[in-house]
C-alpha positions as CSV (number, residue, x, y, z in Angstrom):
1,X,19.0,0.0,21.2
2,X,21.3,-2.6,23.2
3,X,20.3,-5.2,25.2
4,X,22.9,-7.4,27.1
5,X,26.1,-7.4,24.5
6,X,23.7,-8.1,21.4
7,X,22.7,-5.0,19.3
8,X,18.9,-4.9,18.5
9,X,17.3,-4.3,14.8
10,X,13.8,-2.8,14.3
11,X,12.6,-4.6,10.8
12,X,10.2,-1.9,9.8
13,X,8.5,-2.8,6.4
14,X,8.1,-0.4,3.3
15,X,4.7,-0.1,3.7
16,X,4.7,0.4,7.4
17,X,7.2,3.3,6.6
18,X,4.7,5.0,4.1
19,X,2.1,4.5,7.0
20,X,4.2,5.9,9.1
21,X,4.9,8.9,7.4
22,X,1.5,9.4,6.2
23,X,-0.8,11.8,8.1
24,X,-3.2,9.6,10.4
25,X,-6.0,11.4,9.1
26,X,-4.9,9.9,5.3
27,X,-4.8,6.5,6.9
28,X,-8.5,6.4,8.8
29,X,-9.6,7.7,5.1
30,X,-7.7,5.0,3.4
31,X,-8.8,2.1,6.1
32,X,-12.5,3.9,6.4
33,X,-12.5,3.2,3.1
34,X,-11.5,-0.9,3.1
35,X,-14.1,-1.4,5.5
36,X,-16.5,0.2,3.7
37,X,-15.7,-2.4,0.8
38,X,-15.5,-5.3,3.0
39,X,-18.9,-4.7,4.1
40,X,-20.4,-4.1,0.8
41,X,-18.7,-7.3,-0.7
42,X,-20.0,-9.2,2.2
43,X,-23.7,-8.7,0.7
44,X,-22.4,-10.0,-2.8
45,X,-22.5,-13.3,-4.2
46,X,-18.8,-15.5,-4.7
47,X,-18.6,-14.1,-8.2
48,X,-18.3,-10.5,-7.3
49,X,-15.8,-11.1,-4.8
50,X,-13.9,-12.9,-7.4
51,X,-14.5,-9.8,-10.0
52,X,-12.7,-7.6,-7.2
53,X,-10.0,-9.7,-6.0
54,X,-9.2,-9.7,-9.8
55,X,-9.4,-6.3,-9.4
56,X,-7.0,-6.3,-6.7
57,X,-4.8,-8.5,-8.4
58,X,-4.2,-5.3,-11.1
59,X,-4.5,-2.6,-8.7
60,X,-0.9,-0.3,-8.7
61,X,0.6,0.3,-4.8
62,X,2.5,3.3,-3.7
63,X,6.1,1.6,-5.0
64,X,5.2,0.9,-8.3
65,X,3.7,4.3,-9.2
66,X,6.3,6.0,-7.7
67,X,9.3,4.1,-10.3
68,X,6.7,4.4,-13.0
69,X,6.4,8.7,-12.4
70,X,10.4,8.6,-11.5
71,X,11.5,6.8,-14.5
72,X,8.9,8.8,-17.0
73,X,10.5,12.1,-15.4
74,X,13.6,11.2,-15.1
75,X,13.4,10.2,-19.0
76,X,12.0,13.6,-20.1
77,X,14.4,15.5,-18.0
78,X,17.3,13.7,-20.0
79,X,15.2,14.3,-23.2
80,X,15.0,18.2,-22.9
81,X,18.1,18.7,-21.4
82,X,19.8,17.1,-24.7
83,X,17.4,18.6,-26.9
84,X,16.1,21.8,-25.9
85,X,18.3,23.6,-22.8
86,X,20.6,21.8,-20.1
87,X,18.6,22.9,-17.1
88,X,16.4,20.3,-17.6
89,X,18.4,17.3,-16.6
90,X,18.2,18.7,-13.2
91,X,14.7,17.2,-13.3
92,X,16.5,13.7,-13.5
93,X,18.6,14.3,-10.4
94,X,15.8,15.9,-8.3
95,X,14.0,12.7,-9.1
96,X,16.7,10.6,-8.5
97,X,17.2,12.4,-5.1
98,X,13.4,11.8,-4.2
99,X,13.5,8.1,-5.4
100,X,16.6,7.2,-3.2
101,X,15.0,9.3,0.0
102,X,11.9,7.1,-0.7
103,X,14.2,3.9,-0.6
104,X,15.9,5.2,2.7
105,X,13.0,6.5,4.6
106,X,9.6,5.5,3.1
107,X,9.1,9.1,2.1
108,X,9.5,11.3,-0.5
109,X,7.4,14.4,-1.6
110,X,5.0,13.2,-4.1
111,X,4.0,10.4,-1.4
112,X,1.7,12.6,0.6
113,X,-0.1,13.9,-2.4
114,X,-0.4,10.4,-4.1
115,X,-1.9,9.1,-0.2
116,X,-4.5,11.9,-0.3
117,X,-5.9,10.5,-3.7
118,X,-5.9,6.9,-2.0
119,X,-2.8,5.5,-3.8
120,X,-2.4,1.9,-1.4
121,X,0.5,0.4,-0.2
122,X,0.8,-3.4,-0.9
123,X,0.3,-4.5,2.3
124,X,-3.0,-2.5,2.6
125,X,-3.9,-4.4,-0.8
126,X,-3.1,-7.3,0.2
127,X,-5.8,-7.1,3.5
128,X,-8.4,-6.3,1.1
129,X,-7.8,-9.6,-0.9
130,X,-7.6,-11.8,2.2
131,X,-10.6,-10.5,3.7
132,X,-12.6,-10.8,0.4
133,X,-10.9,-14.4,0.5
134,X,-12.4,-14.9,3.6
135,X,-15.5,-13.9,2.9
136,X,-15.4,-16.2,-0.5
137,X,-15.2,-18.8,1.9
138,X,-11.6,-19.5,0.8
139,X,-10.3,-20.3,4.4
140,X,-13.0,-22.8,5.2
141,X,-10.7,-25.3,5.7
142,X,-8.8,-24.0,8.4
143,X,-11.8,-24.2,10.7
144,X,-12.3,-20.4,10.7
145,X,-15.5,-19.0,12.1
146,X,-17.8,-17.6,8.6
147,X,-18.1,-14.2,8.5
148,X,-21.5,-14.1,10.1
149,X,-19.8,-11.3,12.8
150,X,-19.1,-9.0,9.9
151,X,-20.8,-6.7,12.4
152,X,-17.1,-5.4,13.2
153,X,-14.7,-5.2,10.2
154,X,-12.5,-3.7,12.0
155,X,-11.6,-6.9,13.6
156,X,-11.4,-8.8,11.2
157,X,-8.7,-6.4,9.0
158,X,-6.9,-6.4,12.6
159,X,-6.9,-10.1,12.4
160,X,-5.6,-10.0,8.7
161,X,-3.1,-7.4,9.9
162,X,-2.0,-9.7,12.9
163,X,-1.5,-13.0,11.0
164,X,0.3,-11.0,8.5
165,X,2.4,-9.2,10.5
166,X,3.3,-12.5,12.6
């Protein structure tokens, strides 16, 4: 895209690229599924939000299990095609292939599969955590309205998604 002489960049995040790529219907299930947690740790005292937000703060995304299933295939392909029959360190390069494709386009074939089982980006992590902070009372400070409208999550995740995304 051009405009005037200077050349115009779309900055499109990782995870926004996994969205992207992921079937809408795997999305609603994935954000279905944050609202329903957001509402049921809005009935819960400040020590079981904390308990999740720890949670959270173990909780793999899409990226690292991804390297971790690359690098454990990619290992066992060298393995057996040293030890057993040479075919096998194809595995390695198939991997490598689908790891760089991921790198370059946000996809890569195991990524639809590992979406459908509810494997999270980061970023959709990371809304979780700061609307359980919110609802801690974390933000207090900053003259935020308490979550008394819980009423409609989905506002308030489009609110975390908006002041992360700015």
């Amino acid at each position: 895209m051009r405009k005037g002489n200077r050349k115009m960049v779309m900055k499109i995040s990782k995870e926004d690229r996994v969205r992207m790529r992921t079937k809408p219907v795997i999305n609603q299930q994935i954000d279905t599924d944050l609202e329903r947690r957001i509402r049921c740790y809005a009935a819960q005292d400040r020590q079981m939000i904390s308990k999740r937000i720890e949670e959270l703060d173990r909780e793999w995304d899409i990226e690292r299990v991804l390297e971790t299933n690359a690098a454990s295939l990619g290992l066992l392909g060298v393995l057996l095609g040293l030890s057993r029959n040479r075919g096998w360190l194809l595995l390695p390069i198939a991997v490598s292939g689908f790891l760089l494709q991921h790198a370059i386009q946000g996809w890569c074939p195991p990524v639809p599969l590992l979406r459908r089982w509810g494997v999270r980006t980061r970023f959709e992590i990371e809304q979780e955590r700061y609307a359980l902070k919110l609802l801690r009372g974390d933000f207090e400070h900053l003259d935020l309205k308490p979550a008394e409208p819980l009423l409609n999550v989905r506002e308030l995740i489009a609110a975390i998604r908006s002041t992360a995304t700015a």
